[in-house]
C-alpha positions as CSV (number, residue, x, y, z in Angstrom):
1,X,0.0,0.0,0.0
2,X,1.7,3.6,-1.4
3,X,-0.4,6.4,-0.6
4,X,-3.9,4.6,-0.7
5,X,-3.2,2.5,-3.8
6,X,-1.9,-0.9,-3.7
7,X,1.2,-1.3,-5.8
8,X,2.4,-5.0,-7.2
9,X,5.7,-5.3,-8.5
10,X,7.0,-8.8,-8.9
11,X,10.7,-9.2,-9.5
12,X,13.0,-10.5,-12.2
13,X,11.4,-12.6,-14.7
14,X,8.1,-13.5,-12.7
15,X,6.5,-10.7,-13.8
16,X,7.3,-11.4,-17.6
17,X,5.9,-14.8,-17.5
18,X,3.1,-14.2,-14.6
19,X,0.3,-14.3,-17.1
20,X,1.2,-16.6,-19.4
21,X,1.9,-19.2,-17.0
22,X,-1.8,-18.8,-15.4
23,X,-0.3,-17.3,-11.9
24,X,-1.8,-15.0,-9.9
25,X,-2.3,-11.4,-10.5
26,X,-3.8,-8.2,-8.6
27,X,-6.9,-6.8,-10.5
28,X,-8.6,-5.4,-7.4
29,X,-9.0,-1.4,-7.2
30,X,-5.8,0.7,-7.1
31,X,-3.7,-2.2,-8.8
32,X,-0.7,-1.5,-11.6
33,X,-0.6,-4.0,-14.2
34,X,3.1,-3.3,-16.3
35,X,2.7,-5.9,-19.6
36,X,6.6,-7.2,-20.2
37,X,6.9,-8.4,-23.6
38,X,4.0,-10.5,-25.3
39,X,1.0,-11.3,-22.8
40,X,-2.2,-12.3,-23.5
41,X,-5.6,-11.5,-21.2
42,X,-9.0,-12.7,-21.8
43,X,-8.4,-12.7,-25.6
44,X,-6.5,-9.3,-25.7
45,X,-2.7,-9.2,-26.7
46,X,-0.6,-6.6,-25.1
47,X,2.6,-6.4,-26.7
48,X,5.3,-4.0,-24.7
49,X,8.3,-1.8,-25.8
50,X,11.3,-3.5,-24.2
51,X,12.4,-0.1,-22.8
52,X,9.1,0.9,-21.6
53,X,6.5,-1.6,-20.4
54,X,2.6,-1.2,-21.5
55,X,1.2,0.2,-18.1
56,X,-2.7,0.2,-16.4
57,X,-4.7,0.6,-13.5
58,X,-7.7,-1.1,-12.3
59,X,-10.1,1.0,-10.8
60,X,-13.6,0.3,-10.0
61,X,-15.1,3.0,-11.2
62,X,-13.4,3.7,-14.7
63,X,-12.6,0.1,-15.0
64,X,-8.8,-1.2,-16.7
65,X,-7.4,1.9,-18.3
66,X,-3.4,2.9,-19.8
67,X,-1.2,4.7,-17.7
68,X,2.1,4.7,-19.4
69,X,4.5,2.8,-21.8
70,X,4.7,1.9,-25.4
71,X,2.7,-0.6,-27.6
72,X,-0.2,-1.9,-28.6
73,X,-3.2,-4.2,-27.8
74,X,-5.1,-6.6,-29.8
75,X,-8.6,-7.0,-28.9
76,X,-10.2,-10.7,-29.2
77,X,-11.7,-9.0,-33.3
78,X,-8.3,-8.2,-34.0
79,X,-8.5,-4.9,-33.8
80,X,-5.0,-2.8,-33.0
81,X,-4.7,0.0,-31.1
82,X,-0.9,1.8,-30.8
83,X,0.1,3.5,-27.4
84,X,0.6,6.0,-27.0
């Protein structure tokens, strides 16, 4: 807990492989996802600059939205969207 939020930062390459593997991840309110590399969500592809790491938040009221990094995500129609 920082200020309020909750922050999750898992270490070396555990947080690269976190989703793919089916382990466990924070999606209540206040949590940070960072995307490292190639992951894939519920039918949505992140894909991450190596230098800087797709970043979003989960919040309850506005739901799972970008807060930083490079990239782009596939939805489940293939649709592409570039960020930023």
């Amino acid at each position: 807990m920082e200020s309020g939020r909750v922050k999750v930062k898992a270490r070396s390459d555990y947080k690269a492989h976190m989703l793919k593997n089916g382990m466990p991840s924070q999606w209540c309110n206040g949590a940070t996802q960072e995307f490292v590399g190639t992951v894939k969500v519920s039918g949505y592809t992140f894909e991450s600059d190596t230098n800087k790491p797709l970043q979003f938040v989960v919040d309850r009221s506005k739901g799972f939205y970008y807060l930083a990094g490079k990239g782009s995500v596939t939805d489940p129609q293939g649709k592409v969207t570039t960020l930023p």
